[in-house]
N, C-alpha and C positions, 0 to 999 in steps of 0.2 A: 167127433163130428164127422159129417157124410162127405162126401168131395160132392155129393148131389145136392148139398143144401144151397147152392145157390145157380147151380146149373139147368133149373129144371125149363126155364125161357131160354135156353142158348140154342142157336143152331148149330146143328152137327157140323164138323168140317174134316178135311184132311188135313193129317200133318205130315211134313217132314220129320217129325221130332220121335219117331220110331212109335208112332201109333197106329192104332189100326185103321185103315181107311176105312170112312165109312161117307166120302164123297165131299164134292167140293168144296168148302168154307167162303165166302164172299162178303159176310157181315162184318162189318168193321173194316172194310178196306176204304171203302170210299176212295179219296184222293189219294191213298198213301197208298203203298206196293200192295196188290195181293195176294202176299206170301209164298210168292216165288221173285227167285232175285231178278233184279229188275236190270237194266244194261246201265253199266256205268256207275253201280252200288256194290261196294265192298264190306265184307262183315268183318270184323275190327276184334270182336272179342264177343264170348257168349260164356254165360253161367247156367248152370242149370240150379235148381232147386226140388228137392224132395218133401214135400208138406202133407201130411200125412198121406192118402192115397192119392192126391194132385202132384203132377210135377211141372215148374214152370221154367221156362226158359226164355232170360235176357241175354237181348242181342244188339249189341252196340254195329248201327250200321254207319257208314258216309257214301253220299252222294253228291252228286256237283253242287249241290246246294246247302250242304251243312252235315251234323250229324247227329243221330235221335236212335232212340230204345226201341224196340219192337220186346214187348210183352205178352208172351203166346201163355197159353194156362191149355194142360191136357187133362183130363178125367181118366178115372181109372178106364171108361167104358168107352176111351176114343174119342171123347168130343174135344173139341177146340175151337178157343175164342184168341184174340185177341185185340191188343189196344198196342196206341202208338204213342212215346211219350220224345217231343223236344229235349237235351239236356237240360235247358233250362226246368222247364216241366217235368224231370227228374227227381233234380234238387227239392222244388217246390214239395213232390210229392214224398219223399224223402223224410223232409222235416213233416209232415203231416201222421206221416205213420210213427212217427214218435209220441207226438200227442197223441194217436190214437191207441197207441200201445199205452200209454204210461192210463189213460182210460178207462180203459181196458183190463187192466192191471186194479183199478180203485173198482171195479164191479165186485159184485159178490156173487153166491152160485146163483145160476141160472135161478129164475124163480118163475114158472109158467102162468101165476097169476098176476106177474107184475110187470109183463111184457106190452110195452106202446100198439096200437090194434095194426100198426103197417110195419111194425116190427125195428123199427131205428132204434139205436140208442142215440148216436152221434152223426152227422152230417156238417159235411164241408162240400164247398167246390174250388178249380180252378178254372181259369181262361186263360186260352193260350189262339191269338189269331181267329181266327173260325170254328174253334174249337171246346169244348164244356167240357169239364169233367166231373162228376159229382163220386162223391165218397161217402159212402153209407157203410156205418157200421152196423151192422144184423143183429136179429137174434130170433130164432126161429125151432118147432119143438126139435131139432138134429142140432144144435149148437149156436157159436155165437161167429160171423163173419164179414171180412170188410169186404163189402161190394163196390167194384172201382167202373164205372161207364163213362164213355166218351162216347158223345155225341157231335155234331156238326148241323152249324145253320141252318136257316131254310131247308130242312125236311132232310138233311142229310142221314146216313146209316147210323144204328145205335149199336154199340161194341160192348160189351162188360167182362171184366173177371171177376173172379173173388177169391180172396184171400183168407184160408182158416184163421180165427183171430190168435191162435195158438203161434201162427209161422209170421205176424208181422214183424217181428224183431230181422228175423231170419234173413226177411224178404230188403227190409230197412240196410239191412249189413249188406249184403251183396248188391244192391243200389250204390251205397257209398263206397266201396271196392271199387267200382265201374266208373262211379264220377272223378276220386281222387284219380284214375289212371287219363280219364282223358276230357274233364274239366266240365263245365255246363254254359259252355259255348254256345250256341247251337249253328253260327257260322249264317252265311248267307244273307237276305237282304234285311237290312238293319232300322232301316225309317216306316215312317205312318205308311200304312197301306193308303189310299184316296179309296174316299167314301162311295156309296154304292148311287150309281142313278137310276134312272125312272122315265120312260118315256112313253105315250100311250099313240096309237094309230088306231085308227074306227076304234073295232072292238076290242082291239089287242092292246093287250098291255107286257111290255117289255123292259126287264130287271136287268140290268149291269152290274157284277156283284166280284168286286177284285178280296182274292185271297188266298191265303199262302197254308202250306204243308212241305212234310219232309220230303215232296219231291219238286218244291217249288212253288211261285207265284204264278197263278190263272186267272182268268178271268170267265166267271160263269154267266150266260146270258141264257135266263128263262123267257121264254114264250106264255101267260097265263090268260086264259080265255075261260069263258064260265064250265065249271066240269073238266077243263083240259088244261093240263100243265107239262111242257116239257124242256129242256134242257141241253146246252151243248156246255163243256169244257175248253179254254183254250190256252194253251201253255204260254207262257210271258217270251218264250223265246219265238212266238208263234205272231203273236201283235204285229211285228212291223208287217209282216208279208200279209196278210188282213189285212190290214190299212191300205198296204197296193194295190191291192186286187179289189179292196171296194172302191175306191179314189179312182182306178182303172175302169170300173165300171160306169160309175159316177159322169168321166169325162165321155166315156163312147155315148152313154144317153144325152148328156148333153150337145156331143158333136149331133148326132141324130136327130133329135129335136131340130138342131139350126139348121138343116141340109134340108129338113121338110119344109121350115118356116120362106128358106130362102127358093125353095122350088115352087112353093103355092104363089110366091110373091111374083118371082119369075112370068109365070102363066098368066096374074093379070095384069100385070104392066104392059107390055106390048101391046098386049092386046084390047087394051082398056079404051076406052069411048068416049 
């Protein structure tokens, strides 16, 4: 099977992982690091993996806020993807490639007249916070593959690797190496996220949308107008000082307003008739 057969929608990227540059990578980071170390993240442990001409490398990191896999996948031809898994979402996906292997295992040879017309044999997903992952097992005329995507909410960035169906055993072992060493914790804020609001002005409509990644809990507030949508980010450590500064604002408009109300009032009293 091709290291191409499931690469052929991925975008090009750089790696650290001794590939050849062939320019930025930014799919798949979304909220989580962009694959440079980020301040105050330590990398804990890495494996690499040789599957037939792909090679993958996990990377157990920690941050002040917990600790999660980074799953980079390189092509013989340089390209690089990757995905980001919680321990928990480790584990999860752990026990999945077992069932997908033992699957996998019950197929028989490839048969090109009895392939599904979008190419699955098997699909699962998990959720994890803000986050999808779907797992599709392949099979396409270059061989048979489990295609791993994480996507994110509201129109977030879509990441995928894929896995020669040959190396999930492989990929399943050096997962479980990784967790027995340092557990499926994931560490960090442990309760219900509170649910997303909603508040409309004229024509604007404005989403309040709290949610967490391995660099923490934010809070996303879209702006959505007909044809126009955009976006800020704000870190949980970020909230209170927001809240001052619009509270801050809040009280000088209000002082303002009375300083007018009481100067118009001023002018005709005295002078009144």
């Amino acid at each position: 099977m091709s290291d191409r057969e499931s690469g052929d929608d991925q975008p090009q990227g750089q790696s650290k992982y001794h590939s050849q540059p062939v320019g930025l990578d930014t799919t798949g980071s979304g909220d989580f690091d962009s694959g440079q170390q980020q301040q105050g993240e330590q990398e804990l442990a890495t494996k690499m993996l040789q599957i037939q001409s792909k090679r993958f490398y996990l990377d157990v990191k920690q941050n002040r806020r917990g600790r999660f896999i980074k799953v980079a996948e390189i092509g013989a031809d340089g390209r690089r993807s990757q995905i980001f898994l919680a321990l928990s979402t480790a584990a999860e996906f752990r026990d999945h490639l077992s069932t997908f292997s033992d699957f996998y295992a019950s197929l028989g040879p490839p048969n090109p007249e009895n392939v599904p017309e979008d190419g699955k044999l098997k699909s699962e997903m998990m959720i994890k916070d803000n986050r999808r992952y779907y797992l599709d097992l392949k099979e396409n005329s270059r061989g048979r593959f489990l295609r791993v995507s994480q996507t994110i909410t509201r129109g977030g960035p879509r990441s995928q690797i894929a896995i020669p169906a040959q190396g999930m055993i492989e990929f399943r072992d050096a997962l479980t190496d990784l967790l027995e060493e340092f557990g499926t914790d994931d560490g960090g804020f442990k309760g219900e996220l509170p649910e997303g609001r909603h508040m409309r002005v004229e024509n604007k409509n404005f989403y309040f949308d709290i949610g967490q990644n391995n660099r923490g809990i934010y809070m996303r507030i879209s702006e959505v107008k007909t044809n126009f949508r955009t976006a800020i980010t704000v870190p949980e450590k970020s909230w209170a000082r927001f809240r001052d500064i619009f509270a801050d604002y809040c009280e000088k408009m209000k002082e303002g307003g009375e300083k007018v109300s009481v100067a118009g009032g001023s002018e005709a009293g005295p002078n009144a008739k």
